[in-house]
C-alpha positions in Angstrom: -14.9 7.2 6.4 -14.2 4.2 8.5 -11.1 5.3 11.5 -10.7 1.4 12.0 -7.1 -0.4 10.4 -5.0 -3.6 10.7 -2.2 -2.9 12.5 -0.8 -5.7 9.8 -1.0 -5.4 6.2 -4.1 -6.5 4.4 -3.2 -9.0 1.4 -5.9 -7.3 -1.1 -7.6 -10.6 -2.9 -9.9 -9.0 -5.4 -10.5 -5.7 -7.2 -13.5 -5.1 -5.5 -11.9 -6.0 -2.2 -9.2 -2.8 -3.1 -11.6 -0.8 -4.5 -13.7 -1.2 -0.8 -11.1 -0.9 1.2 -9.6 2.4 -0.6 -13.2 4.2 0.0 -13.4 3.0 3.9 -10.3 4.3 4.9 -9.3 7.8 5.2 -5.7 6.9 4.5 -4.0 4.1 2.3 -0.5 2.7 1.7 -0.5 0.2 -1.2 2.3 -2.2 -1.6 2.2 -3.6 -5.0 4.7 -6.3 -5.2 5.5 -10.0 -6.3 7.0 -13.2 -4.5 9.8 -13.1 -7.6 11.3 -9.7 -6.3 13.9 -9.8 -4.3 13.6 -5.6 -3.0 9.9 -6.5 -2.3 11.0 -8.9 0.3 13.6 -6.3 1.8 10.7 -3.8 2.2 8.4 -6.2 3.9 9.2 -5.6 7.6 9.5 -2.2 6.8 5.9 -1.9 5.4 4.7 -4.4 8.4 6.4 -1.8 10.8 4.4 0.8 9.2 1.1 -1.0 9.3 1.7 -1.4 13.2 2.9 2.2 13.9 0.4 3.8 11.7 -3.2 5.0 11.2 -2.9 3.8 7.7 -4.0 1.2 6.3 -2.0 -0.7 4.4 -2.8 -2.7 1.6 -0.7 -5.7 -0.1 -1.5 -6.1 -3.9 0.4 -9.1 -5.6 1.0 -8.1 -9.2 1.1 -11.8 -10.2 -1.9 -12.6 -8.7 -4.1 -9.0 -9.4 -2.6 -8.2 -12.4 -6.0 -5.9 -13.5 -5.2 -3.5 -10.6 -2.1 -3.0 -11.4 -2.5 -2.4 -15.3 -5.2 0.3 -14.3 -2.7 2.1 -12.3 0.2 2.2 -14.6 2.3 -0.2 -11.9 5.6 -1.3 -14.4 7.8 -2.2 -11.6 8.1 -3.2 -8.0 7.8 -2.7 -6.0 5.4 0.4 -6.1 4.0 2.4 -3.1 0.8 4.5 -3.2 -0.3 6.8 -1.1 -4.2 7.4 -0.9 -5.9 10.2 0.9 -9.5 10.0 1.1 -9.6 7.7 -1.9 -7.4 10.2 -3.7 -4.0 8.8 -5.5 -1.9 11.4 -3.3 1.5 10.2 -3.8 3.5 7.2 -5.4 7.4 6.2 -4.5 8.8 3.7 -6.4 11.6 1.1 -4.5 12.4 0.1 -1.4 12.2 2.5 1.2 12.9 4.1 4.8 10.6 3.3 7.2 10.5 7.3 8.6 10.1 8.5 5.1 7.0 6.3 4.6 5.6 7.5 8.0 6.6 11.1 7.3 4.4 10.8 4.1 1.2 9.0 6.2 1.5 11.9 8.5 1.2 14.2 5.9 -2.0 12.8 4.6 -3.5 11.9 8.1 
């Protein structure tokens, strides 16, 4: 497992680019989302502030544009959060968030 992440978010621009980055990193916050929703754009800092402040890294998956991804995981609204351990679904919150509860719940996997 790779130890090396973007302190910024990483805009995921194929399957195989998710499915790559999910195995090569021990932990993963995905942010599915779409430019029509207006509580994705309220959580953006916050998950930018998480990709700097954390060992995570986190991943950026337009629904619009990857819509495959997010049929295979169920995803019916956004925006979506996973949490991925190891390559292991581990967690999923669904909303916008607070930016200590999203690093409480990368601690937990780390």
């Amino acid at each position: 497992m790779s130890t090396t992440t973007a302190s910024e978010p990483i805009h995921v621009e194929s399957e195989s680019q998710f499915d790559e980055l999910l195995e090569s990193n021990a932990v993963v916050l995905v942010d599915y989302h779409a430019e029509w929703c207006g509580p994705c754009k309220m959580l953006e800092p916050t998950v930018k502030d998480v990709a700097a402040e954390s060992d995570a890294a986190v991943l950026k998956v337009d629904i619009d544009e990857l819509r495959s991804i997010a049929e295979k995981r169920g995803i019916r609204s956004v925006p979506t959060l996973e949490f991925y351990s190891n390559g292991e679904l581990k967690d999923t919150v669904i909303g916008v968030q607070d930016k200590d509860d999203l690093l409480d719940a990368i601690a937990k996997l780390a």
